[in-house]
N, C-alpha and C positions, 0 to 999 in steps of 0.2 A: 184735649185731643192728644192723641199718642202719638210719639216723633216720628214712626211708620208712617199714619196715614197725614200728618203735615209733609211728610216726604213724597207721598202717592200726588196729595195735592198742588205741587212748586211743581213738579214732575209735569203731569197735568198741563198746568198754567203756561208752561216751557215750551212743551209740543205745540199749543194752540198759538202762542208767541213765532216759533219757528217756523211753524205749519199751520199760518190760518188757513179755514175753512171757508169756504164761500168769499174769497175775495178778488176783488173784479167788480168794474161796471156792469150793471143789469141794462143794456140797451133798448129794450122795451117793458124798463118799469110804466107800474100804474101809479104808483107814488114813490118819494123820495123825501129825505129830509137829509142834513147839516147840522152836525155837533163839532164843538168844540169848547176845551176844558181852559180858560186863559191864564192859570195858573201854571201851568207845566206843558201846555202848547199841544196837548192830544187834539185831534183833529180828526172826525168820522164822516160818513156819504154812506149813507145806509140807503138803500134801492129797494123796491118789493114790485111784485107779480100777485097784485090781487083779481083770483076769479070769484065768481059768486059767493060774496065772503069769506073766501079763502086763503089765504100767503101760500101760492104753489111756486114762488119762489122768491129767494131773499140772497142779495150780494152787501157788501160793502167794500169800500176805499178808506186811505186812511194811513195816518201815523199816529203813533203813540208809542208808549212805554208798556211792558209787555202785558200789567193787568189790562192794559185798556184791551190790547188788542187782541188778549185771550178772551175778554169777555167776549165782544165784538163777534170773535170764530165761533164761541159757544152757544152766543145771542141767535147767529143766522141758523145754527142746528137744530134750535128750542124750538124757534117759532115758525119754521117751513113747516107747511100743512097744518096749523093750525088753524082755529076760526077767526074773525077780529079780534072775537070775544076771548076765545083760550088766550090769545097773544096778547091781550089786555091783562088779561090776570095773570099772565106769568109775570108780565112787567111790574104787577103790584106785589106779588109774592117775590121775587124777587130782591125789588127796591125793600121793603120790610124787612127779609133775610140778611142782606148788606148792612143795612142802617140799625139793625134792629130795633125798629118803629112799633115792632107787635111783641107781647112780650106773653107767649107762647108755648107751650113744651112742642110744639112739632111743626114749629115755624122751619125747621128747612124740608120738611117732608113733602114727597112731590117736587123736586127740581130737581131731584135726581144729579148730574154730571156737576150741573151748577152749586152745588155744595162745596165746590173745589174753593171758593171763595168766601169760605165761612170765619176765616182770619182777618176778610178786609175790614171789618167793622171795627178795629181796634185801631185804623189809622185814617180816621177821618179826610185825608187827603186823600189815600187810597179809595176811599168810598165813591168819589168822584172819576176816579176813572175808571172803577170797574160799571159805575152807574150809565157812562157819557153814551153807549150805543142803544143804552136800552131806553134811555130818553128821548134819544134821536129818533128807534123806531116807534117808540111811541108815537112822537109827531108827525112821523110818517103815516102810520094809521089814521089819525086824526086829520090828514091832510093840512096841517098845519106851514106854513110859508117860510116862518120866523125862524133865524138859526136857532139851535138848541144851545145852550149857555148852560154850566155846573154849578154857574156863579148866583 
């Protein structure tokens, strides 16, 4: 990757960090779930607005360190208006992209924005908090109870 677009990407990560998107309680979610990362103390509340299998709207709460909470602002942008199903598979496409689990020539193709996070795979710890919100809404979708755990 060329020191320009590593630069495009911290850049990126920066604003989302400064300026997250969609955060706030969603006061008449239809689900909700609870992440937290116990190694470095990230902490997420990810909220959704599902209609007729739809996310027509997604908030989150939270601290963290700034990948978490740029994914987090990026995570709620992916997946507003998506179907369960797209928001499922971005969750896998994604977590793949990060971990690099799939081993691909166009594994980050289609995630568009979220490319900006294509450095985290080299620091295993990082992989964890840029993953902590997309796990949560995972188990938001799934209506799952359980906190989410990185661990």
């Amino acid at each position: 990757m060329s020191d320009d677009l590593q630069d495009l990407y911290q850049e990126v990560i920066l604003d989302h960090n400064k300026r997250p998107r969609n955060r706030g309680r969603l006061d008449h979610a239809t689900c909700d779930a609870e992440g937290y990362n116990p190694l470095c103390g990230d902490h997420v509340h990810v909220y959704l607005q599902v209609e007729d299998g739809r996310v027509t709207d997604i908030r989150f709460e939270g601290s963290g360190c700034a990948i978490s909470t740029a994914s987090a602002s990026m995570m709620t942008e992916s997946v507003k208006g998506k179907t369960l199903e797209e928001a499922k598979e971005l969750f896998r496409s994604f977590h793949a992209f990060v971990t690099r689990d799939k081993v691909e020539t166009d594994l980050g193709n289609g995630l568009g924005k979220l490319e900006v996070f294509s450095g985290v795979c080299q620091y295993p710890a990082r992989v964890k908090c840029a993953t902590l919100a997309w796990h949560t809404v995972q188990a938001a979708l799934e209506n799952r109870t359980d906190n989410v755990s990185t661990e």
